[in-house]
CHARMM internal coordinates of N, CA and C (Angstrom, degrees):
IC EDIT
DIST 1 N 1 CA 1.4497
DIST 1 CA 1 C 1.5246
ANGL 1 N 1 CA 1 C 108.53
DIST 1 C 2 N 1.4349
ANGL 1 CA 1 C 2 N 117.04
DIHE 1 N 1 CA 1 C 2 N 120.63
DIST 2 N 2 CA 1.3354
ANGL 1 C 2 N 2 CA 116.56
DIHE 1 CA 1 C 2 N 2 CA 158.92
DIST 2 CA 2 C 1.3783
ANGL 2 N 2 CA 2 C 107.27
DIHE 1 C 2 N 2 CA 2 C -49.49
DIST 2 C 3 N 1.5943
ANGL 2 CA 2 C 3 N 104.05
DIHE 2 N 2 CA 2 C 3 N 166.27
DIST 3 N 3 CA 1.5879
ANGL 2 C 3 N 3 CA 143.21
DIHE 2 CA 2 C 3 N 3 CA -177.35
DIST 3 CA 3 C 1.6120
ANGL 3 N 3 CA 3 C 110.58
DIHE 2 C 3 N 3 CA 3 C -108.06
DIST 3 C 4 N 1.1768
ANGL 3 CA 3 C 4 N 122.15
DIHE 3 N 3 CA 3 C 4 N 139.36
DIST 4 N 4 CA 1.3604
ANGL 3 C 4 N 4 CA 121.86
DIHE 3 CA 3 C 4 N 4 CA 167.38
DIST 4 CA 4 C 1.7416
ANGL 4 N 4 CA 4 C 123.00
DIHE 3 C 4 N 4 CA 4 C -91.57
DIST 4 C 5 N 1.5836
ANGL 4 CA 4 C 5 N 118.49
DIHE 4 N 4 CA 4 C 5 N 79.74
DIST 5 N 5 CA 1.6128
ANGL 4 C 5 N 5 CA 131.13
DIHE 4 CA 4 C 5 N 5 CA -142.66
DIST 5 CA 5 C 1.5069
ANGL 5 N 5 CA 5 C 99.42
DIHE 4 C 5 N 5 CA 5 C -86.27
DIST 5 C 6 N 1.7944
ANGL 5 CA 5 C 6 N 116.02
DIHE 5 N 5 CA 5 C 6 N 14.99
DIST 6 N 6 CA 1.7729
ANGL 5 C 6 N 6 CA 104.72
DIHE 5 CA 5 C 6 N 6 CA 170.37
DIST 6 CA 6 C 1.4718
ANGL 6 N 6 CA 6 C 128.20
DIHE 5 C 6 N 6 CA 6 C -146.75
DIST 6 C 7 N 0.7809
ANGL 6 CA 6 C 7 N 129.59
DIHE 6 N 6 CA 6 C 7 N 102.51
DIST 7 N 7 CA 1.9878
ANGL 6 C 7 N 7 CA 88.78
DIHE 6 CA 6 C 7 N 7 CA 174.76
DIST 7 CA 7 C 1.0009
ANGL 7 N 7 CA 7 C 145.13
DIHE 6 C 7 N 7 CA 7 C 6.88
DIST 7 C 8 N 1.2146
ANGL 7 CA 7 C 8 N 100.91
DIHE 7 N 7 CA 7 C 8 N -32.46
DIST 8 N 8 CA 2.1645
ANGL 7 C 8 N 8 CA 106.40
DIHE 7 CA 7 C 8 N 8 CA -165.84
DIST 8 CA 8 C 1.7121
ANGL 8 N 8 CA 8 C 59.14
DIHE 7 C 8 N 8 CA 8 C -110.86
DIST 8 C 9 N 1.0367
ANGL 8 CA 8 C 9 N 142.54
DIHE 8 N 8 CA 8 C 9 N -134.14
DIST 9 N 9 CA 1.4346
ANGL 8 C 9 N 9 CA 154.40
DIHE 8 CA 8 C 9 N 9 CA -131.22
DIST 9 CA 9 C 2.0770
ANGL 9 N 9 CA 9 C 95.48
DIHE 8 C 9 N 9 CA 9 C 4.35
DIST 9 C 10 N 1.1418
ANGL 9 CA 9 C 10 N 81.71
DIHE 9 N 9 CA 9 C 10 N -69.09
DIST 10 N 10 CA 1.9819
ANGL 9 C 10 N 10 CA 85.22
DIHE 9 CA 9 C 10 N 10 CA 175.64
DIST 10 CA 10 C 1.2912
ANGL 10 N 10 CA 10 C 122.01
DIHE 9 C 10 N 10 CA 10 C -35.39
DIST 10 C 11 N 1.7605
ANGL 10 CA 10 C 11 N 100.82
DIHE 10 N 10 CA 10 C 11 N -70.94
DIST 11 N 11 CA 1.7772
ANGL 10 C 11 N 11 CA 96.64
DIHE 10 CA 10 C 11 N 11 CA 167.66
DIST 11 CA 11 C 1.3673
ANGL 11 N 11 CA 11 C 134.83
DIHE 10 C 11 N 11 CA 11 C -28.25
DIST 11 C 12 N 2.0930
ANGL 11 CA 11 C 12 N 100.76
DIHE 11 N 11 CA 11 C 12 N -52.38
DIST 12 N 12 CA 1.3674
ANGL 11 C 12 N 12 CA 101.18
DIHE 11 CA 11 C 12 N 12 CA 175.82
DIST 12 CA 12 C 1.6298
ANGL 12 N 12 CA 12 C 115.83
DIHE 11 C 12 N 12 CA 12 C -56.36
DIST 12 C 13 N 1.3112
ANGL 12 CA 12 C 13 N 121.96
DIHE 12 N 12 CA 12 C 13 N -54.61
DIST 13 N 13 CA 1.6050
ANGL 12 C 13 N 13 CA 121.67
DIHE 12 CA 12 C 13 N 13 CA 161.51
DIST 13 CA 13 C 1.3084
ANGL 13 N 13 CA 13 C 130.46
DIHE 12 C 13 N 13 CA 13 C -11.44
DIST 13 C 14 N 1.2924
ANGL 13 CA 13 C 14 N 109.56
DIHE 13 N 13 CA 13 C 14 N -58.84
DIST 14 N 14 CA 1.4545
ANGL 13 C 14 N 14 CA 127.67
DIHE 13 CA 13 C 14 N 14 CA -175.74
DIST 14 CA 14 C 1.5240
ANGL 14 N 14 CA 14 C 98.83
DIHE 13 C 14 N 14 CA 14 C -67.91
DIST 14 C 15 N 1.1948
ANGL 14 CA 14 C 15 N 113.37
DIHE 14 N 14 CA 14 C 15 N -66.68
DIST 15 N 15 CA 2.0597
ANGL 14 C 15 N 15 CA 119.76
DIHE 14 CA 14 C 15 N 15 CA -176.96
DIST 15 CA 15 C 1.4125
ANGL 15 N 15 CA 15 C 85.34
DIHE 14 C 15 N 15 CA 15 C -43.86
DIST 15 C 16 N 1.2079
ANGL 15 CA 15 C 16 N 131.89
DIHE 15 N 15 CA 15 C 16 N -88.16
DIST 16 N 16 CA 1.4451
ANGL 15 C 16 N 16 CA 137.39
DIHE 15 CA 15 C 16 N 16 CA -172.90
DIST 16 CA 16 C 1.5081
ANGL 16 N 16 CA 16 C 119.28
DIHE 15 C 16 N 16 CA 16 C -27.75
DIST 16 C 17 N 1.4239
ANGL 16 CA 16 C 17 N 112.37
DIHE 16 N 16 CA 16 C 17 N -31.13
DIST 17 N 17 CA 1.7103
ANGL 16 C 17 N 17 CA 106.78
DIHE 16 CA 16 C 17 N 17 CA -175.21
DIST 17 CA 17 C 1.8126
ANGL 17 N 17 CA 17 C 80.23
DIHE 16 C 17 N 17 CA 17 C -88.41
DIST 17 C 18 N 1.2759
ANGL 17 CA 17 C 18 N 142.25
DIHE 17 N 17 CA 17 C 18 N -51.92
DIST 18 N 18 CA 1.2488
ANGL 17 C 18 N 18 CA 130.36
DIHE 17 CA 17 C 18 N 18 CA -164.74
DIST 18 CA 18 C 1.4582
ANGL 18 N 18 CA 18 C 115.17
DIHE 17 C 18 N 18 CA 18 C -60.17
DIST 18 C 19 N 1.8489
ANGL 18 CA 18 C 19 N 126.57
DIHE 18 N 18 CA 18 C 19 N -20.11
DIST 19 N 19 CA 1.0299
ANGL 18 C 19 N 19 CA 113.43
DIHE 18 CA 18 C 19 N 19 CA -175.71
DIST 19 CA 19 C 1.4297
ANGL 19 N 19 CA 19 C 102.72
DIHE 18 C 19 N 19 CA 19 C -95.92
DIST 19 C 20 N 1.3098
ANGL 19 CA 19 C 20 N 128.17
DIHE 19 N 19 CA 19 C 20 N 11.22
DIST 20 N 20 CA 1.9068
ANGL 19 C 20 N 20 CA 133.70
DIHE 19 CA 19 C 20 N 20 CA -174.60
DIST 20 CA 20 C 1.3003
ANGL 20 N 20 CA 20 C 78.37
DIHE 19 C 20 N 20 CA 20 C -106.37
DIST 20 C 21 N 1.5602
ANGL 20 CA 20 C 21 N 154.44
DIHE 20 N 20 CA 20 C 21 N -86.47
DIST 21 N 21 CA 0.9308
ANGL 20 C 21 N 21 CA 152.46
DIHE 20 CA 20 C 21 N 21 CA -140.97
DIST 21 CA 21 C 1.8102
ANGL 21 N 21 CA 21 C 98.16
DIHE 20 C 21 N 21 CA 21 C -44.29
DIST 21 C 22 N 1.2796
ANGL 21 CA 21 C 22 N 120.04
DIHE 21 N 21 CA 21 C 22 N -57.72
DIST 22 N 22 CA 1.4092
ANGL 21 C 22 N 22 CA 111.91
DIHE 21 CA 21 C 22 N 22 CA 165.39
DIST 22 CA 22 C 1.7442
ANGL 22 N 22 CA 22 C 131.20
DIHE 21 C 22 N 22 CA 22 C -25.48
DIST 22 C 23 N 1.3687
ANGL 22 CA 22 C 23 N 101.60
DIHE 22 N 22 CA 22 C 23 N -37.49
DIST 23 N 23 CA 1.5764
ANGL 22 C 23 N 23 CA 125.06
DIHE 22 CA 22 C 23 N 23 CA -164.15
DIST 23 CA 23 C 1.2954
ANGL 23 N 23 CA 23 C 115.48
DIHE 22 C 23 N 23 CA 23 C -100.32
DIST 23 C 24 N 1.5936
ANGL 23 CA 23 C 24 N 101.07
DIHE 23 N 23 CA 23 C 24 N -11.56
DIST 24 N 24 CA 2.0339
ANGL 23 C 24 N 24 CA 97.54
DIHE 23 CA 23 C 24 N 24 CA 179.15
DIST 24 CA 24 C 1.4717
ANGL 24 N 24 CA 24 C 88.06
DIHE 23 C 24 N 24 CA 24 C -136.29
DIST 24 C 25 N 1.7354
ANGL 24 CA 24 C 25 N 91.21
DIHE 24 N 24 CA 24 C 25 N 175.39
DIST 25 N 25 CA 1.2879
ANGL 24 C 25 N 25 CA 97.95
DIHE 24 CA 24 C 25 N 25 CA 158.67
DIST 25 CA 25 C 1.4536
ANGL 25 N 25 CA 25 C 74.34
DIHE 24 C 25 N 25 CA 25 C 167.69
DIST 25 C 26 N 1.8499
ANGL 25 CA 25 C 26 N 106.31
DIHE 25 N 25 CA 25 C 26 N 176.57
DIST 26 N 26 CA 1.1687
ANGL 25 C 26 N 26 CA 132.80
DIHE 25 CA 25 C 26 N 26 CA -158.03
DIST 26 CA 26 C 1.3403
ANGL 26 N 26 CA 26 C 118.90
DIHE 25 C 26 N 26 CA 26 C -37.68
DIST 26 C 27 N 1.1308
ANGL 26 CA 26 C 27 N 117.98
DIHE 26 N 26 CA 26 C 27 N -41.19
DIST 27 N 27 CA 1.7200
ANGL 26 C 27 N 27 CA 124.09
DIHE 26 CA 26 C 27 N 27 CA 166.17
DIST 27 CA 27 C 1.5751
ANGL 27 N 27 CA 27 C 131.36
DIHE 26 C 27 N 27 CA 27 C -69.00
DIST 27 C 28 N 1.9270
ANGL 27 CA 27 C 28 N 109.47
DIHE 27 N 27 CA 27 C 28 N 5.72
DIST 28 N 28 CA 1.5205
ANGL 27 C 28 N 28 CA 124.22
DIHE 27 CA 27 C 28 N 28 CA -174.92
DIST 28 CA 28 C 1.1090
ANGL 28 N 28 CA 28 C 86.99
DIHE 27 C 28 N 28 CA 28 C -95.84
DIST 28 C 29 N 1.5190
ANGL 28 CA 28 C 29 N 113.95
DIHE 28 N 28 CA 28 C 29 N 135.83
DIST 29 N 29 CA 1.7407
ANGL 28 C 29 N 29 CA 118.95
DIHE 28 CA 28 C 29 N 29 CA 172.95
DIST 29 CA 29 C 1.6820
ANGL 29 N 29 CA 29 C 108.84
DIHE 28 C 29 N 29 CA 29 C -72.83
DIST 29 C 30 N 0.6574
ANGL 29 CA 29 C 30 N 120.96
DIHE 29 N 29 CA 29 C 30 N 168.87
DIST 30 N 30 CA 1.4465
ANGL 29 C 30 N 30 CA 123.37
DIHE 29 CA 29 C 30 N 30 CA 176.22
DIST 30 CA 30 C 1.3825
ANGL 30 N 30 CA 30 C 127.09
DIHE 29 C 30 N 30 CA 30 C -62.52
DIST 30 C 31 N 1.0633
ANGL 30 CA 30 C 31 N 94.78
DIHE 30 N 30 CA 30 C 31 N -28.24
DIST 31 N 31 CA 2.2198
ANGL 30 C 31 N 31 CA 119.31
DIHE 30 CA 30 C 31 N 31 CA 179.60
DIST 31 CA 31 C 1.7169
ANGL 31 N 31 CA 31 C 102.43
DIHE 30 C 31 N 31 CA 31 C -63.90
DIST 31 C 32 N 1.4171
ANGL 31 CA 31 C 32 N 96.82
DIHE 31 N 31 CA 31 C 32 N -46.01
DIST 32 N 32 CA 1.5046
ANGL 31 C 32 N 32 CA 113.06
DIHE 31 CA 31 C 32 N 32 CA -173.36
DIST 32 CA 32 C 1.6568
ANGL 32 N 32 CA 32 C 103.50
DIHE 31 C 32 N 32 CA 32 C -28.97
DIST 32 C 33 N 1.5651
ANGL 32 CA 32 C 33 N 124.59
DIHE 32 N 32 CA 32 C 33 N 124.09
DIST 33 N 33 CA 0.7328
ANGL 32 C 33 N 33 CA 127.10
DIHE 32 CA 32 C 33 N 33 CA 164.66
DIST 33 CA 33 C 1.5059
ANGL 33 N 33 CA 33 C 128.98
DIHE 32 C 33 N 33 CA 33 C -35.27
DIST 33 C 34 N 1.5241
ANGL 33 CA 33 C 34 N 132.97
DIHE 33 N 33 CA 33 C 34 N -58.72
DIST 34 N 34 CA 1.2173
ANGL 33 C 34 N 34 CA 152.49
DIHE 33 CA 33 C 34 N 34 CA 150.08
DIST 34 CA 34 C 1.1009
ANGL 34 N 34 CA 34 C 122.97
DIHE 33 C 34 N 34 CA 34 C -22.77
DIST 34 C 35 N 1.7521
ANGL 34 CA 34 C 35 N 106.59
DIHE 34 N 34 CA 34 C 35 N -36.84
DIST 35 N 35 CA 1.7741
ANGL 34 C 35 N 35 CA 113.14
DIHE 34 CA 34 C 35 N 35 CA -171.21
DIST 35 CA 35 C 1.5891
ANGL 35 N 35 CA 35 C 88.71
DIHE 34 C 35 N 35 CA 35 C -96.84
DIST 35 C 36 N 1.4143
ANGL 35 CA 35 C 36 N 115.65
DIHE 35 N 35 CA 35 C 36 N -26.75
DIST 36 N 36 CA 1.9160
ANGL 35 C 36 N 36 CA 99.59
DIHE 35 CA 35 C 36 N 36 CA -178.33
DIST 36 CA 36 C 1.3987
ANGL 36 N 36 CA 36 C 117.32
DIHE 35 C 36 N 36 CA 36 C -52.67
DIST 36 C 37 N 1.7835
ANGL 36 CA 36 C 37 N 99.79
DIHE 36 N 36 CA 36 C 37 N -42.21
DIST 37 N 37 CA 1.5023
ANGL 36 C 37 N 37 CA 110.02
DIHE 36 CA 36 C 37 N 37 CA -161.14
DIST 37 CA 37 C 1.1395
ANGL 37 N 37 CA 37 C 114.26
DIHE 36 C 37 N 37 CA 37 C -105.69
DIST 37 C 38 N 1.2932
ANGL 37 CA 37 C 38 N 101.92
DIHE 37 N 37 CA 37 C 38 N 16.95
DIST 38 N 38 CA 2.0047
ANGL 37 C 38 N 38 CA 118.13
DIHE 37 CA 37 C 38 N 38 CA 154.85
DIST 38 CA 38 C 1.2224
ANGL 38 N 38 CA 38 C 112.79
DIHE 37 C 38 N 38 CA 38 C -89.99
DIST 38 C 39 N 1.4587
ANGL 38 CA 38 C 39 N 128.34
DIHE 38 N 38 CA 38 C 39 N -40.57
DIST 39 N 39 CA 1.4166
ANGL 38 C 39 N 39 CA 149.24
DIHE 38 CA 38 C 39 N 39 CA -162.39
DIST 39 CA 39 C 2.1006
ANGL 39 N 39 CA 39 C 98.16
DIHE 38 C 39 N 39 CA 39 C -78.55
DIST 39 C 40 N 1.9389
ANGL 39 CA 39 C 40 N 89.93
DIHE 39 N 39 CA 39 C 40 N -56.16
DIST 40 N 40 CA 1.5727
ANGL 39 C 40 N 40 CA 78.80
DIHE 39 CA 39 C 40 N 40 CA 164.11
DIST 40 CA 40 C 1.4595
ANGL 40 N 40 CA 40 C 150.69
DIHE 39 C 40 N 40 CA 40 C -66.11
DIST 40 C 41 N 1.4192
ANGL 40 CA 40 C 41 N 96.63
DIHE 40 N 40 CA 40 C 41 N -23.67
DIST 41 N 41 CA 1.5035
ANGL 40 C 41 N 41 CA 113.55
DIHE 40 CA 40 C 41 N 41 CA 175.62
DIST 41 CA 41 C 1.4211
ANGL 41 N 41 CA 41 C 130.68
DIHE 40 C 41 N 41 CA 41 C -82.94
DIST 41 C 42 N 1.4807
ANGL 41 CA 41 C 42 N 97.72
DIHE 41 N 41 CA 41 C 42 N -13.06
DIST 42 N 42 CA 1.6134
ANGL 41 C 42 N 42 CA 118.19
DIHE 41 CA 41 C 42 N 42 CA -170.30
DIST 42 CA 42 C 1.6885
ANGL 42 N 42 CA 42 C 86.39
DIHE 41 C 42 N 42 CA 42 C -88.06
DIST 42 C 43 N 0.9386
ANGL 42 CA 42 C 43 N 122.74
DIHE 42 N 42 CA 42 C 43 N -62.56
DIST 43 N 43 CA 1.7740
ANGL 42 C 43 N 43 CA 128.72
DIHE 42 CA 42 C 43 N 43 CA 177.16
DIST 43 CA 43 C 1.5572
ANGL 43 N 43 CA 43 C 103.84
DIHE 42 C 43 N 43 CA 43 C -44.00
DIST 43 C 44 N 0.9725
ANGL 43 CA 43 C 44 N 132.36
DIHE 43 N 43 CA 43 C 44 N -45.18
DIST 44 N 44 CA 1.5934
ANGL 43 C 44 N 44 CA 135.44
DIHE 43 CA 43 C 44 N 44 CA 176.27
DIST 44 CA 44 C 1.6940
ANGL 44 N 44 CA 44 C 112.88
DIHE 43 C 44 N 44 CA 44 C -46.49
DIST 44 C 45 N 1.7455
ANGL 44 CA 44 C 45 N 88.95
DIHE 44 N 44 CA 44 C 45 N -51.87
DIST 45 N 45 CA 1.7672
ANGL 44 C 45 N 45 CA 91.89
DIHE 44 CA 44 C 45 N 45 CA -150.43
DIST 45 CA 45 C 2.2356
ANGL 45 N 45 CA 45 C 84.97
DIHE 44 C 45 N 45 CA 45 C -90.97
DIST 45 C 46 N 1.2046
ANGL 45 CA 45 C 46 N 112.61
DIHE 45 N 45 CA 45 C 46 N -11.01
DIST 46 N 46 CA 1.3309
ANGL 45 C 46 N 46 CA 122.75
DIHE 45 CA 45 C 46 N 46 CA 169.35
DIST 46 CA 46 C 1.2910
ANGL 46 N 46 CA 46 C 105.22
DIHE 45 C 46 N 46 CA 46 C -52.83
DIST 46 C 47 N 1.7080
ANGL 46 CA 46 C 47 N 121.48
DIHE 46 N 46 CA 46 C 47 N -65.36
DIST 47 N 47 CA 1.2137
ANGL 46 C 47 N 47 CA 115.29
DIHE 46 CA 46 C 47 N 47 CA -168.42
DIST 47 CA 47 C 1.5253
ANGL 47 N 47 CA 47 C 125.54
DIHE 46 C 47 N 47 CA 47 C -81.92
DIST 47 C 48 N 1.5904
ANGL 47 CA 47 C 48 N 103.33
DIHE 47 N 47 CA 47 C 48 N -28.46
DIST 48 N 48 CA 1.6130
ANGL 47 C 48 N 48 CA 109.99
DIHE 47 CA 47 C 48 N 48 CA 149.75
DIST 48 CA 48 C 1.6270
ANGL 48 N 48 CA 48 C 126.95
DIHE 47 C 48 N 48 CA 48 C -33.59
DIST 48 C 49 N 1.6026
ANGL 48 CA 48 C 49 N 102.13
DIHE 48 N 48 CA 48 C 49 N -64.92
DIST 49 N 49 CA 1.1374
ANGL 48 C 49 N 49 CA 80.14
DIHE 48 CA 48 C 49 N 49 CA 169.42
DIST 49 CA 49 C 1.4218
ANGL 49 N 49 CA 49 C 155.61
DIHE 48 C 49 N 49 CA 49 C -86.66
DIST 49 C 50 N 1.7994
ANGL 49 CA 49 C 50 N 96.81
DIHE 49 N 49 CA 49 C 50 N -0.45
DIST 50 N 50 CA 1.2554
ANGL 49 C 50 N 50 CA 124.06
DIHE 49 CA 49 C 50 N 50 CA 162.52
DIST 50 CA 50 C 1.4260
ANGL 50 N 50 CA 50 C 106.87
DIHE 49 C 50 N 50 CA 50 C -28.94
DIST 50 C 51 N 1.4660
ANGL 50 CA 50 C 51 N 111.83
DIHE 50 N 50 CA 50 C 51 N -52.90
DIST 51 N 51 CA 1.7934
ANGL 50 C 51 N 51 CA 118.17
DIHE 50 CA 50 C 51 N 51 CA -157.13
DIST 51 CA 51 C 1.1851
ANGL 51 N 51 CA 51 C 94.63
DIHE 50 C 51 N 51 CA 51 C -109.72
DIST 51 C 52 N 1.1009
ANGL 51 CA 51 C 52 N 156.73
DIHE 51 N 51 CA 51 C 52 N -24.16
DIST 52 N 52 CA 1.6837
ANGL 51 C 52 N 52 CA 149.24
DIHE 51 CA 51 C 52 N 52 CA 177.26
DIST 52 CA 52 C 1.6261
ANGL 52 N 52 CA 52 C 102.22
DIHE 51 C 52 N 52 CA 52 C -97.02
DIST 52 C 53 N 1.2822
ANGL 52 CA 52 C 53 N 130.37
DIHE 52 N 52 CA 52 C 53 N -53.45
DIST 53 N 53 CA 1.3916
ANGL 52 C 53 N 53 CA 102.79
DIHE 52 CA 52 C 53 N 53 CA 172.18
DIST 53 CA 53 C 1.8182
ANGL 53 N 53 CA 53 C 103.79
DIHE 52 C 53 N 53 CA 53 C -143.95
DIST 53 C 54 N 1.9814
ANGL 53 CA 53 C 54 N 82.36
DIHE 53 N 53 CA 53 C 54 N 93.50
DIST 54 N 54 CA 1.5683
ANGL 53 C 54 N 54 CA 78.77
DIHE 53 CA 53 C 54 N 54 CA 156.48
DIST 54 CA 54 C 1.2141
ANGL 54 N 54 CA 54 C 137.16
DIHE 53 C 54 N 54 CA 54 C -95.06
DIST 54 C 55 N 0.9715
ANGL 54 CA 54 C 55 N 121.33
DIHE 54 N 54 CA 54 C 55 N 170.90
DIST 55 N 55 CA 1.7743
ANGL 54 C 55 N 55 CA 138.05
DIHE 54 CA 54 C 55 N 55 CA -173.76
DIST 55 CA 55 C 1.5365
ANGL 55 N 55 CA 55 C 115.97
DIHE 54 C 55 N 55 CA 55 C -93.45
DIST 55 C 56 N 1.6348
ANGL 55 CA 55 C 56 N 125.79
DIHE 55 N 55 CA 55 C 56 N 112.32
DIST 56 N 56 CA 1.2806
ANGL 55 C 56 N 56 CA 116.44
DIHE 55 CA 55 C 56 N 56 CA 178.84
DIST 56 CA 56 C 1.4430
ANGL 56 N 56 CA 56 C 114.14
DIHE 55 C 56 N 56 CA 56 C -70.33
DIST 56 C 57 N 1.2564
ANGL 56 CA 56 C 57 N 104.16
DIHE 56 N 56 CA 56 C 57 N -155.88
DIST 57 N 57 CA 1.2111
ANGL 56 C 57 N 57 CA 120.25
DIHE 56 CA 56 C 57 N 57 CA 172.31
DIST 57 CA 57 C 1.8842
ANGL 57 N 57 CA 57 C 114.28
DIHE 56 C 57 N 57 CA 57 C -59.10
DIST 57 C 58 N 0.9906
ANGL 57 CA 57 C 58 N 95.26
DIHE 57 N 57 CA 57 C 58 N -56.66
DIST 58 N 58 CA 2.0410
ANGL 57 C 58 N 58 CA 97.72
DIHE 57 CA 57 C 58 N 58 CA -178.14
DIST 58 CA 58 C 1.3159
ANGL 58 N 58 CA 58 C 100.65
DIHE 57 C 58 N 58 CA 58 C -53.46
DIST 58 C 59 N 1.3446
ANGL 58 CA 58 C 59 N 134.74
DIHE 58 N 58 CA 58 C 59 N -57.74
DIST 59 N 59 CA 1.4157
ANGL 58 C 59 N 59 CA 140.17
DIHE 58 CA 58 C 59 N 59 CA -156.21
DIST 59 CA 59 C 2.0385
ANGL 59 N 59 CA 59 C 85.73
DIHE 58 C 59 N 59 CA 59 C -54.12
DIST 59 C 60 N 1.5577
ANGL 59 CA 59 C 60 N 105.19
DIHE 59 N 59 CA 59 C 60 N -67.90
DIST 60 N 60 CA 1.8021
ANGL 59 C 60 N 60 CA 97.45
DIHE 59 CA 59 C 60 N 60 CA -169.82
DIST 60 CA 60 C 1.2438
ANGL 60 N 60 CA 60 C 121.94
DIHE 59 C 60 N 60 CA 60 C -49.31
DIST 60 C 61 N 1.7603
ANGL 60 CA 60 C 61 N 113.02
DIHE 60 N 60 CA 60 C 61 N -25.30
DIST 61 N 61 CA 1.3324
ANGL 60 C 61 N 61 CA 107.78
DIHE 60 CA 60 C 61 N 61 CA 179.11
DIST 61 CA 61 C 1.2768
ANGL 61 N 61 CA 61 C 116.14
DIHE 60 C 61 N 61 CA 61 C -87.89
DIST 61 C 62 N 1.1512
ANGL 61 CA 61 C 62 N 149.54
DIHE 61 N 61 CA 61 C 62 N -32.87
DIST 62 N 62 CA 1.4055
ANGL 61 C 62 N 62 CA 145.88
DIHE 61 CA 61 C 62 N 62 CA 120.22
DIST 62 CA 62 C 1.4344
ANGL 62 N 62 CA 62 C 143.67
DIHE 61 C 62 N 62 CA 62 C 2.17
DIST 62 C 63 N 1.7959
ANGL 62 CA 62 C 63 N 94.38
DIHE 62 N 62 CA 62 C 63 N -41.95
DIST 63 N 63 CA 1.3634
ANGL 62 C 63 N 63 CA 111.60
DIHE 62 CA 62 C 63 N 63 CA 163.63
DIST 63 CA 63 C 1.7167
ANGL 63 N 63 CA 63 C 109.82
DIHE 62 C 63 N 63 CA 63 C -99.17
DIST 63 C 64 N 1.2734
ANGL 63 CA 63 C 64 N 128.35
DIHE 63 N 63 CA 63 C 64 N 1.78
DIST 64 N 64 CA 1.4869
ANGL 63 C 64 N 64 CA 117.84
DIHE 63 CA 63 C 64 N 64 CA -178.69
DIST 64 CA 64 C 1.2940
ANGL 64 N 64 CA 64 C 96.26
DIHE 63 C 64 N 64 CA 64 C 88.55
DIST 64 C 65 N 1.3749
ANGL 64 CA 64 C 65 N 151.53
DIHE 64 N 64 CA 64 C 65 N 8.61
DIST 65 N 65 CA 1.3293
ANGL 64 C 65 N 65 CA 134.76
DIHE 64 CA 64 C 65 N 65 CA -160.36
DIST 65 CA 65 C 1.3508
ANGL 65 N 65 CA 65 C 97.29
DIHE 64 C 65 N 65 CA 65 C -128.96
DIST 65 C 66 N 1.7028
ANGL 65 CA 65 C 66 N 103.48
DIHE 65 N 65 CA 65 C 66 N 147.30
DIST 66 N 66 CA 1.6178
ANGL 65 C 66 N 66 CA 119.92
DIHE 65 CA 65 C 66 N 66 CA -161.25
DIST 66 CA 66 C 1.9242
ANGL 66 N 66 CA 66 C 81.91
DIHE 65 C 66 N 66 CA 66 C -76.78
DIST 66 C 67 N 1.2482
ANGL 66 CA 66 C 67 N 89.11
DIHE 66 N 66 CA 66 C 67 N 168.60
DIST 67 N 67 CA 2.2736
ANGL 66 C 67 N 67 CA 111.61
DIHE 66 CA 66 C 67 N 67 CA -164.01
DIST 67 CA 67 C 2.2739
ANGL 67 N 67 CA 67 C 66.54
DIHE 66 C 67 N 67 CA 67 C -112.55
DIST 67 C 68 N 1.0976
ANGL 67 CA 67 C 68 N 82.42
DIHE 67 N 67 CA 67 C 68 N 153.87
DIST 68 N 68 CA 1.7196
ANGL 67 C 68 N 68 CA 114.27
DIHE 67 CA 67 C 68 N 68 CA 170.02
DIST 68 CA 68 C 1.3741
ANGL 68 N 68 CA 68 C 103.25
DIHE 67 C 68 N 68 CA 68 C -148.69
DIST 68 C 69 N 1.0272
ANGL 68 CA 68 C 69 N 160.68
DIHE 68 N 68 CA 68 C 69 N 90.59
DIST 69 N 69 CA 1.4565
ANGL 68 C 69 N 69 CA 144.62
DIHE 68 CA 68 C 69 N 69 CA 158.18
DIST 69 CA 69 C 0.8019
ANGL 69 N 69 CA 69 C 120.13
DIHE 68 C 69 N 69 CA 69 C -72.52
END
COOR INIT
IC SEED 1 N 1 CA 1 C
IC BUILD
């Protein structure tokens, strides 16, 4: 799996997961081309922001989500 190596690389991601979100939804099988390269891109800008802007502890508890550090 490629890496997302910029800022603008990310941005484009994000526009890009918003213009697939248009194109699937609960009734796209998973195979669906659209839902692959939603599934892939969402994992991209996931691990991006893992390392450019992570979330401590308050942010997960705030959001309901278990802290892993």
């Amino acid at each position: 799996m490629k890496k997302l190596k910029s800022e603008q690389e990310y941005i484009n991601a994000l526009n890009r997961i918003d213009e697939l979100l248009q194109l699937t939804g609960d009734d796209v099988p998973p195979d669906d081309p659209n839902m692959v390269e939603l599934l892939e891109i969402s994992d991209l800008v996931y691990y991006y922001e893992s390392i450019h802007y992570p979330m401590g502890k308050e942010e997960h508890e705030r959001l309901g989500l278990e802290y892993k550090p």
